[in-house]
Phi, psi and omega in degrees: 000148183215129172250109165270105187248146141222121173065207203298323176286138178208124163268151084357085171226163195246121164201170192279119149252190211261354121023288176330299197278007168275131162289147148287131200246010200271359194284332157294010167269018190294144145064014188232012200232157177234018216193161132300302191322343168285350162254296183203182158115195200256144181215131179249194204158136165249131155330147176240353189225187180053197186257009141275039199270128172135344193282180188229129202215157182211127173267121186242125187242106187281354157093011165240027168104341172271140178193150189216147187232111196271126200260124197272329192257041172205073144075023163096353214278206198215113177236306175274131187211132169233149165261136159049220175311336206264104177287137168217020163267161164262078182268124182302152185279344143008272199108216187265100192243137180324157166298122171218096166307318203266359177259090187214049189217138179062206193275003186289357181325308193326294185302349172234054194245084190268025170082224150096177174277333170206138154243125161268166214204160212084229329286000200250308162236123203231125174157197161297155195286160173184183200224138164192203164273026152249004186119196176251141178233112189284191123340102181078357184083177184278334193341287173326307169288030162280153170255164160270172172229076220294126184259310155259141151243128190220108199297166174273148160191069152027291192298312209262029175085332172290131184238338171306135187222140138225173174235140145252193186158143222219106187243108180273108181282103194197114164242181193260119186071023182220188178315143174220079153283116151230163202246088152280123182214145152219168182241137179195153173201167197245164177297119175091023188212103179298039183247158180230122166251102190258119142246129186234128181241108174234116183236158090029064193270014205251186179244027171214157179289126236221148142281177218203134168192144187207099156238156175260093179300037187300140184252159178205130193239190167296148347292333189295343191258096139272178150304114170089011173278133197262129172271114169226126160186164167237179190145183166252147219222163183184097163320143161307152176297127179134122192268006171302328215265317169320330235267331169242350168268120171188163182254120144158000172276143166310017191330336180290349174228133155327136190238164189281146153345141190216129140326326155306341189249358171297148192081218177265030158311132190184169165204137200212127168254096153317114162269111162298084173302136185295154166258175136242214195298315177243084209008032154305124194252164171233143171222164190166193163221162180201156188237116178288324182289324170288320193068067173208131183257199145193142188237152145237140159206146169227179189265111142003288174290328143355282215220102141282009198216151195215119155257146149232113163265117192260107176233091183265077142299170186264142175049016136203110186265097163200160171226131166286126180257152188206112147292148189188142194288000165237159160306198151264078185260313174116189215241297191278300184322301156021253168313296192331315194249009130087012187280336222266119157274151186247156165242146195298175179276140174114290183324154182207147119220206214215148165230125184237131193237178156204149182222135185235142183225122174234150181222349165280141207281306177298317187279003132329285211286344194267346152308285165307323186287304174318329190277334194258000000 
């Protein structure tokens, strides 16, 4: 179920996911486990050494081979993620660096941009740095450099039929005589189930109306982002402005498969396509990837009226591989372009609304293939 709210009013919509098709596989443990932790579930813990030492992090383990780890003191966000052997986040040579609220002017995002399977951008702007008469905006917004303020944990338990683990938690954008947001958000997944589940609530706590701008940035690396690893998602689509961006969104190129490291991409070399993403019927949109080699797939899905717009950002550098799929509620237009083209959501004082994704990892050969067929 997905609740789209503003202000008092809430729609209600119902669909299937894909969820549907994971069996639950934990029923040999009756009467064999003495621990949950011996299946799964959540362990926090701070870093001690490097440049995260002092952060605060959680490991979350669904007990299929999926396991993640949510850095509580940068908006929740996700930075190492694996199936089995297989990593299928993209980490920046950073790491993990502590919340710096204040960088948030120009291009420093760059410097505490660990990558991960999601970073988030907003709430208030997302896009490149600029300046105008509503202010100054660094790159992708403060969120990310934000701590959370963990309201719950809430464990798997096995003996008694519970199988649900979540984290919540509360990240405030917030100044004095300026926008007052915060970002209730949680992640959860269940025992037997290779799902990652986000709610995110961003309301509006100040007494004037604010812009709104919100994307997710998941990066996704080696091993699933290989050679010949398949992008998958539809709509109509328009490279960014700039002409590096052309050079692989254009028609008659594959932007859809993955390429060996390119020499176009040394430095600061990229390529990034606005999606108006295809829904299906009942609006739900999927984007993803999938590795032939691996036999391994990974689906995002989100709500259309949510998130309408899917960026992908493509950077095959040599020793930095990686493509981003990102949903989001604008192209990547920035805060002033936006306003200008009448784009800009505000949100009322008071106000909220809410998104909800999921991410799936199939291994299965038919919910492959029925994944990939739905798609073409």
């Amino acid at each position: 179920m997905v609740c789209s709210s503003s202000g008092s009013r809430q729609q209600t919509t119902n669909y299937k996911l894909l969820t549907t098709n994971h069996k639950l596989v934990l029923t040999p443990w009756k009467d064999k486990i003495s621990h949950t932790a011996q299946v799964g579930g959540i362990e926090t813990s701070v870093l001690d050494n490097g440049t995260g030492r002092g952060v605060r992090i959680a490991w979350v383990n669904t007990g299929t081979g999926l396991r993640y780890k949510v850095v509580l003191d940068r908006a929740m966000d996700i930075a190492d993620a694996f199936y089995n052997q297989h990593s299928l986040a993209w980490l920046s040579h950073t790491g993990i660096t502590p919340p710096a609220p204040f960088s948030d002017k120009g291009a420093d995002w760059l410097r505490t941009f660990g990558g991960g399977l999601l970073t988030t951008c907003g709430l208030s702007h997302v896009g490149g740095p600029e300046h105008d008469e509503y202010g100054e905006r660094g790159l992708h917004g403060r969120i990310g450099n934000l701590p959370a303020e963990l309201e719950s944990i809430i464990q798997p338990d096995p003996m008694t039929g519970q199988l649900d683990m979540s984290l919540t938690g509360r990240i405030r954008e917030t100044t004095i005589f300026g926008p007052r947001l915060e970002m209730k958000r949680t992640i959860a997944s269940t025992l037997g189930q290779p799902v990652i589940r986000f709610r995110d609530e961003v309301t509006n706590q100040g007494n004037t109306a604010v812009p709104h701008m919100l994307l997710y940035h998941f990066n996704f690396g080696w091993p699933l982002v290989d050679e010949g690893t398949k992008i998958i998602w539809q709509g109509d689509w328009q490279a960014r402005d700039g002409g590096i961006n052309n050079r692989i969104f254009r028609e008659g190129y594959d932007f859809k498969t993955c390429p060996a490291p390119l020499d176009d991409h040394l430095g600061t070399g990229e390529a990034v396509a606005n999606i108006d993403i295809t829904p299906a019927a009942n609006g739900i949109c999927t984007a993803g990837l999938y590795n032939e080699k691996l036999g391994l797939a990974m689906a995002l899905q989100f709500n259309k009226e949510q998130l309408p717009w899917l960026i992908n950002w493509q950077h095959w550098g040599k020793g930095e591989y990686v493509t981003g799929i990102e949903p989001a509620t604008n192209p990547l237009i920035g805060q002033q372009k936006a306003r200008e083209q009448n784009e800009l959501l505000f949100l009322q004082p008071g106000e909220t609304r809410t998104y909800e994704l999921e991410l799936s990892i199939l291994t299965d050969k038919a919910a492959i293939q029925q994944f990939l067929d739905e798609r073409e």
